[in-house]
C-alpha positions in Angstrom: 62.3 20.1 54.8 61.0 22.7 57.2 63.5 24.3 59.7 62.0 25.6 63.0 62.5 29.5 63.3 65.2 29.1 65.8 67.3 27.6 63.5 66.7 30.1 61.1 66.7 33.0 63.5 70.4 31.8 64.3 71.3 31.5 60.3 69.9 35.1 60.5 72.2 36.0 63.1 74.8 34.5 62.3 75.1 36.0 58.3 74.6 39.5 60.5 77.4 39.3 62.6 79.5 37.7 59.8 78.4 41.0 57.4 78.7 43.4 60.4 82.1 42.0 61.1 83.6 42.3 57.4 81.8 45.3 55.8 80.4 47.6 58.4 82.7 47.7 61.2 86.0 48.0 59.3 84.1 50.9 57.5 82.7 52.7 60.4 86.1 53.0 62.1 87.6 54.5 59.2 84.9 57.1 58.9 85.2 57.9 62.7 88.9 57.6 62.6 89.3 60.1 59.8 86.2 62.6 61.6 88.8 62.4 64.6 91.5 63.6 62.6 89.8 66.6 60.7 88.9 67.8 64.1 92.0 67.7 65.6 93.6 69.5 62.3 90.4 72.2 62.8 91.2 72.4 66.9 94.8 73.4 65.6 94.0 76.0 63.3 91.9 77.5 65.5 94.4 77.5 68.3 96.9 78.9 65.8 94.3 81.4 64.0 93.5 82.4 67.8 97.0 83.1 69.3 97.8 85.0 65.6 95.1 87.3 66.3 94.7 88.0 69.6 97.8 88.9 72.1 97.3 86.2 74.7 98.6 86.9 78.2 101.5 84.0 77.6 105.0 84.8 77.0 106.7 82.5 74.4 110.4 82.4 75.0 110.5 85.9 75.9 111.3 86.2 71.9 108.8 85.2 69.4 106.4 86.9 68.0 102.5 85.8 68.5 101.7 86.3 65.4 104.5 84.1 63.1 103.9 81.3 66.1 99.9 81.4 65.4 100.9 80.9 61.4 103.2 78.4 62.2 100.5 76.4 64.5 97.9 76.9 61.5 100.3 75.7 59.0 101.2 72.3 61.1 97.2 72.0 61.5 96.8 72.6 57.6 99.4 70.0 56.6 97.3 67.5 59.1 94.3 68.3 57.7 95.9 67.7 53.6 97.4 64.4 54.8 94.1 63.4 56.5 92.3 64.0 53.3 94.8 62.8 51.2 94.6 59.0 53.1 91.1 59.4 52.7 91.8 59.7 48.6 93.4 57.1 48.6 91.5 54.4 50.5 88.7 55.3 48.2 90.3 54.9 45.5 90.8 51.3 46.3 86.3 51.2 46.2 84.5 50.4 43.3 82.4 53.8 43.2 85.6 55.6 43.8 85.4 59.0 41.6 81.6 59.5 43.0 83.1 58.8 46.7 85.9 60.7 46.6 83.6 64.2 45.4 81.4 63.9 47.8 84.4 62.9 50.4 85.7 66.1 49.1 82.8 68.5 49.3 82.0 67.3 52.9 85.5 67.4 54.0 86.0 71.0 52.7 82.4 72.3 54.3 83.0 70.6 57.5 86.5 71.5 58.1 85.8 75.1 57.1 82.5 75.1 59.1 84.3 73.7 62.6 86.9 76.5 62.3 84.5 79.1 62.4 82.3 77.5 65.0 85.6 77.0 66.8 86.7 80.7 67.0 83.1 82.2 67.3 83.1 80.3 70.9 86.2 80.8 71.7 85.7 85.1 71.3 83.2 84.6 73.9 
């Protein structure tokens, strides 16, 4: 029996939206979620690596020091950052390919984070 192609264009959409909808949507806002994340942690380092290294013109309390503030801003982004990657461990873990993920995961969190630190505090010695 021959179906007309708008029938079958339909089946076609249909099976798309249903595999968008399961696999590739629920994916891509985890990536993007986590992404979010790392870049927050790496906009708190920088602010923390910033204010340790440079006297800015703001009086904390009258009392603390700039620089133990700045390490203690950099350690609250570095614990961020661990749990971030440390969520991202674990949902792949859950995956099939999971040691091969979770490398690569690891390789491209470690470059990136590293990488939008420095790109971070080159623009903001400008």
């Amino acid at each position: 029996m021959l179906i007309s192609t708008g029938e079958s264009m339909s089946d076609f959409r249909t099976r798309w939206l249903t595999f968008h909808g399961r696999h590739i949507e629920p994916a891509s806002k985890e990536i993007f979620g986590h992404v979010e994340k790392m870049v927050i942690g790496t906009l708190i380092i920088s602010a923390g690596a910033h204010v340790s290294s440079n006297e800015p013109l703001i009086v904390l309390f009258g009392y603390l020091r700039h620089g133990l503030v700045g390490r203690g801003v950099m350690l609250f982004g570095i614990v961020l950052l661990l749990l971030n990657f440390l969520d991202g461990l674990y949902k792949l873990a859950k995956l099939e390919w999971h040691v091969a993920l979770q490398i690569i995961m690891s390789l491209c969190y470690v470059i990136l984070s590293v990488r939008l630190i420095q790109l971070i505090l080159a623009f903001r010695g400008e």
